[in-house]
C-alpha positions in Angstrom: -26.2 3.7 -3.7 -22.7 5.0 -4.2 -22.9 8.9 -5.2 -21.1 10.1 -8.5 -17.6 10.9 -6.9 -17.1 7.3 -5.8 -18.0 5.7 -9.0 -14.5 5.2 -9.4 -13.9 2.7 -6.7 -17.3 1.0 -7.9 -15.4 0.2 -11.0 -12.6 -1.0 -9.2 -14.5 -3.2 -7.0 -16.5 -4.7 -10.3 -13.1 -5.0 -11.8 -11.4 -6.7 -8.8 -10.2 -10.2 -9.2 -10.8 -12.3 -5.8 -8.8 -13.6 -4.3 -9.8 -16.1 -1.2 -8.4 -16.7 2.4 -9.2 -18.7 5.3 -8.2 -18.5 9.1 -5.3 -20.3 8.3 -3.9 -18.0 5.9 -1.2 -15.1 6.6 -1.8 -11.8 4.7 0.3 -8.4 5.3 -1.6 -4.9 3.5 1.2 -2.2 3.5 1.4 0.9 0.8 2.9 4.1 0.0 6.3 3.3 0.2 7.4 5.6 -2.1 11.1 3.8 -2.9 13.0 6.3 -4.9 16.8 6.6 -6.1 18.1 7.0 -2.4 18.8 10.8 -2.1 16.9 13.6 0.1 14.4 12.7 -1.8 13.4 9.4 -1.1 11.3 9.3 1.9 11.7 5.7 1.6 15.2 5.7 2.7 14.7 6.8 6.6 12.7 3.7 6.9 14.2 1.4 4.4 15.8 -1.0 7.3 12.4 -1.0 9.5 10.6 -2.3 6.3 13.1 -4.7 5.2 12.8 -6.4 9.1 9.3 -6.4 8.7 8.8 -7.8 5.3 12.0 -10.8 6.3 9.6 -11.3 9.1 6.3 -11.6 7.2 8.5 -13.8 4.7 9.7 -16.2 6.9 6.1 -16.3 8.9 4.3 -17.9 5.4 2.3 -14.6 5.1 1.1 -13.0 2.0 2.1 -9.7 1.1 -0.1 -7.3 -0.9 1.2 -3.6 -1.2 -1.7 -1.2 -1.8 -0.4 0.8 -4.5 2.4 3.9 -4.4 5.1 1.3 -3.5 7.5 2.9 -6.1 8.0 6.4 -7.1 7.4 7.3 -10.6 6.2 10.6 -10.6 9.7 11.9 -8.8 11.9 9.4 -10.5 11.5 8.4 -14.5 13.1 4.9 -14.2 11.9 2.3 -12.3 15.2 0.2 -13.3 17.4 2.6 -10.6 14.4 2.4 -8.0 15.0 -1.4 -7.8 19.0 -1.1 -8.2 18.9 1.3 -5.4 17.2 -1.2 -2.9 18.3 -4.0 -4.8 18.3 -6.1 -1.5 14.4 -5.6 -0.6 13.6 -6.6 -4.4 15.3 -9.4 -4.0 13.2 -10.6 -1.0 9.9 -9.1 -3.3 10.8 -11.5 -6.0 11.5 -14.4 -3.8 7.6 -14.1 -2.5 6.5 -13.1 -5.8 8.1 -16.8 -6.9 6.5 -18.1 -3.9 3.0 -16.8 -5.2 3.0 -14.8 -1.7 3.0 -11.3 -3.2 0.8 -9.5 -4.9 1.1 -5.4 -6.3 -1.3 -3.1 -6.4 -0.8 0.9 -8.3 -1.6 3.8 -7.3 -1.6 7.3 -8.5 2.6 7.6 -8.2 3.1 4.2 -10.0 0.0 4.0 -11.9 2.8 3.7 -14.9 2.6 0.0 -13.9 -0.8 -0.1 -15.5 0.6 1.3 -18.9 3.9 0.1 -19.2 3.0 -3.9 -18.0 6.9 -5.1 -18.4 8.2 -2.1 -16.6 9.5 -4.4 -13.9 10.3 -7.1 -15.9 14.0 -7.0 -15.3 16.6 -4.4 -13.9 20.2 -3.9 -14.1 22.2 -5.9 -11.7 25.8 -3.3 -10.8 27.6 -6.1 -9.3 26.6 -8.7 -12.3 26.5 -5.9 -14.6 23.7 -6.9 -16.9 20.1 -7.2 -16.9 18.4 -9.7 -14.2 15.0 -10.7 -14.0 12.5 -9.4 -11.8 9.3 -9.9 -11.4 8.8 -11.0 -15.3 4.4 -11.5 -16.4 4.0 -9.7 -13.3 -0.2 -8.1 -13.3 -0.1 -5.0 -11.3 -3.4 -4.8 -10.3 -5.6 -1.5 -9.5 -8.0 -3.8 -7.0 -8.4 -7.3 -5.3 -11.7 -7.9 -3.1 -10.4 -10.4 -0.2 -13.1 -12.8 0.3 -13.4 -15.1 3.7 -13.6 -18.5 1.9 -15.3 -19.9 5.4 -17.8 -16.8 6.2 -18.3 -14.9 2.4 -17.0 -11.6 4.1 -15.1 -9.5 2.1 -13.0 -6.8 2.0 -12.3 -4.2 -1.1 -8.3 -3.8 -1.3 -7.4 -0.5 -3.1 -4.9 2.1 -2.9 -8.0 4.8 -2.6 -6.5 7.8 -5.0 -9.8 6.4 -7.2 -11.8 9.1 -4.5 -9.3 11.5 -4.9 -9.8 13.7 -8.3 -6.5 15.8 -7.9 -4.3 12.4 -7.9 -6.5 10.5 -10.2 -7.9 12.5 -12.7 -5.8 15.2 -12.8 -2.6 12.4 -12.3 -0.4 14.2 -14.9 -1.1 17.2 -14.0 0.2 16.3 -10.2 3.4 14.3 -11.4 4.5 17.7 -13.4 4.3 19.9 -10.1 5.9 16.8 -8.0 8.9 15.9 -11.0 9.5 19.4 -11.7 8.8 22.0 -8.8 8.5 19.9 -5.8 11.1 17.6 -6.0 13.7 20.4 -6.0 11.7 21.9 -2.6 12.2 18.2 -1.3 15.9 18.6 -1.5 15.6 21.9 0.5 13.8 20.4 3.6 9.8 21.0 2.4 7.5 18.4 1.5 5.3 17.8 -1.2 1.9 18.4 -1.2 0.9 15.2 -2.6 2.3 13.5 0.1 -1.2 12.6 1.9 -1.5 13.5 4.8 0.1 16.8 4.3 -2.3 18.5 2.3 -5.2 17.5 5.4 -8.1 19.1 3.5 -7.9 17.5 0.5 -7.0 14.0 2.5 -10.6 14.5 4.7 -12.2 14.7 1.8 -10.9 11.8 0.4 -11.7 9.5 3.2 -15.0 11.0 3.9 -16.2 9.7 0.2 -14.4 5.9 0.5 -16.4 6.1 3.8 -19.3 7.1 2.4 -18.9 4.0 -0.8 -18.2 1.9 2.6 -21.6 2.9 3.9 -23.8 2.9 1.1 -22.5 -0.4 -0.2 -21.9 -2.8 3.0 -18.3 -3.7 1.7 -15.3 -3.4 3.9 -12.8 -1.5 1.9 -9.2 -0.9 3.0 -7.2 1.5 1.4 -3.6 3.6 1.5 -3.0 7.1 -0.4 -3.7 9.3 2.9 -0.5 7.9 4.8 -3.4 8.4 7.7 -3.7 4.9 9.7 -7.4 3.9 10.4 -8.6 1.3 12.2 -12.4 1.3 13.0 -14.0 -1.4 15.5 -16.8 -3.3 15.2 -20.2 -1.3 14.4 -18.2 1.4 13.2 -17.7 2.4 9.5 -15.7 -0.3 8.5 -13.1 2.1 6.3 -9.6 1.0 7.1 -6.6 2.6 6.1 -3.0 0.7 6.3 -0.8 4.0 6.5 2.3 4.3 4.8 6.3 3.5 5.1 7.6 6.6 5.2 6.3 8.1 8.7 9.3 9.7 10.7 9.5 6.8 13.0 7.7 4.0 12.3 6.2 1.9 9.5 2.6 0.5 9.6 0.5 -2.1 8.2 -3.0 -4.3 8.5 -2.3 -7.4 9.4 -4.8 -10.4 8.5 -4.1 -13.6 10.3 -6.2 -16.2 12.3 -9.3 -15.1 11.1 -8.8 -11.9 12.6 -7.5 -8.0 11.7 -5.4 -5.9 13.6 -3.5 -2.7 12.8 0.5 -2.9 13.6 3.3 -0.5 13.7 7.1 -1.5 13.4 9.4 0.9 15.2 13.2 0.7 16.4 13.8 0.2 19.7 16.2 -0.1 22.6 16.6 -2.8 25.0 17.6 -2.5 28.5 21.2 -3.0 27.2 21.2 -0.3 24.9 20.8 -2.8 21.9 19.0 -1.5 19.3 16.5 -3.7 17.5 13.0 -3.4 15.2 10.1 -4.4 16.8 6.2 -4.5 16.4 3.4 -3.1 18.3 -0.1 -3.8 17.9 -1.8 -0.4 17.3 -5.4 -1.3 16.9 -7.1 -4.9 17.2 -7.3 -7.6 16.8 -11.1 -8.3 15.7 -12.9 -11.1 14.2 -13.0 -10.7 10.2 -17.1 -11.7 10.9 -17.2 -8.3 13.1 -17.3 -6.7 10.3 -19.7 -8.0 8.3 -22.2 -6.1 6.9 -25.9 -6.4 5.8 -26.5 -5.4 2.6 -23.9 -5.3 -0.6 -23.0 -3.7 -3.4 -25.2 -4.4 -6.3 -23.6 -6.2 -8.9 
């Protein structure tokens, strides 16, 4: 049985709604994109063209996109409004799969505002129209979906995994004051924050040792964000995956879910022989049969 410092994600995976696929069904898991207002700040920005490729590529491939929580940054920034002004051209393309029924948002613990505030993204200010435009208006930011195989019944726990993480979930506002107000201005001098995953490695081991450890004790697949750490196990292994983030130095990642199978993917620029420079994708990890991964056993209901 799960112990008492994953009861958390149990709650999230009781709360989930579900959401089927089949092996003809497209789905893209990225998180922790951490868009801001586009100074030294926003870690975002370095990779703000490698994401827009990938997510016009996704787009234009059918696929689903699901963002596992922290794609906003609302414990640096206070209003969401200039976030989406800022990169007004990737919200565009958001909105145009959101009005496709092809994206779906999950929160974490840097824009877990979305829970509270439900028409936060409602609309934002448009500079060259100069007024208000609509957004992503009824929008449901969810804090979990479980991703069920509509063919096999395997299933797969979608969450942005700060609910294992007691710093950056239950002491949340207590974080966003040292991020806003003291690390923020360190940001603009070169350091990094220590909420930024995988910087502060102890606390992010311990993390992922206790969403393994809900993995194992309930036979459920869970894949997760919040550690910026990419994980892919194979088959027999632990099945705890981990999507990454967007703001590496030099790449983006994300879990791909396509013709019944998972793989692990990392889009990069490169060069061709011509000196052109272009964004491509690399398969990291996979791909595997969803079925590899299931699991004897289950959570009990």
């Amino acid at each position: 049985m799960p112990g008492h410092d994953t009861k958390h994600i149990s709650r999230a995976f009781r709360n989930a709604e579900t959401l089927e696929f089949d092996d003809f069904s497209g789905i893209v898991l990225m998180s922790d994109c951490h868009r801001g207002y586009g100074g030294w700040a926003d870690n975002f920005a370095i990779n703000e063209d490698t994401y827009f490729a990938a997510l016009r590529f996704y787009d234009s491939s059918g696929f689903t996109y699901i963002e596992l929580g922290d794609g906003d940054e609302l414990w640096e920034n206070r209003k969401f409004s200039e976030i989406a002004a800022t990169h007004n051209h990737v919200f565009w393309l958001l909105r145009n799969m959101w009005l496709d029924g092809r994206f779906i948002m999950l929160y974490g613990n840097h824009d877990v505002e979305k829970k509270f505030k439900p028409k936060l993204m409602n609309s934002y200010y448009g500079a060259n129209e100069r007024r208000e435009l609509p957004l992503f208006p009824g929008m449901k930011v969810k804090e979990a979906v479980r991703l069920r195989h509509r063919v096999s019944g395997a299933e797969f726990l979608l969450i942005h995994g700060h609910q294992a993480d007691f710093f950056n979930d239950g002491l949340w506002k207590l974080s966003r004051f040292l991020v806003r107000y003291i690390w923020k201005s360190l940001q603009n001098v070169g350091l990094k924050a220590p909420a930024r995953g995988s910087y502060y490695d102890k606390n992010m081991d311990d993390t992922e040792e206790r969403l393994s450890r809900w993995t194992r004790a309930t036979g459920t697949p869970l894949i997760a964000g919040h550690t910026h750490r990419p994980r892919f196990p194979g088959p027999g292994e632990t099945p705890y995956f981990n999507d990454g983030s967007c703001v590496h130095p030099r790449c983006i990642t994300a879990v791909e879910i396509a013709n019944g199978a998972i793989r692990l993917v990392k889009w990069s620029h490169k060069t061709r022989s011509d000196g052109v420079l272009y964004v491509g994708r690399d398969t990291v990890s996979g791909p595997y049969a969803i079925t590899d991964y299931m699991q004897a056993g289950g959570l009990e209901r």
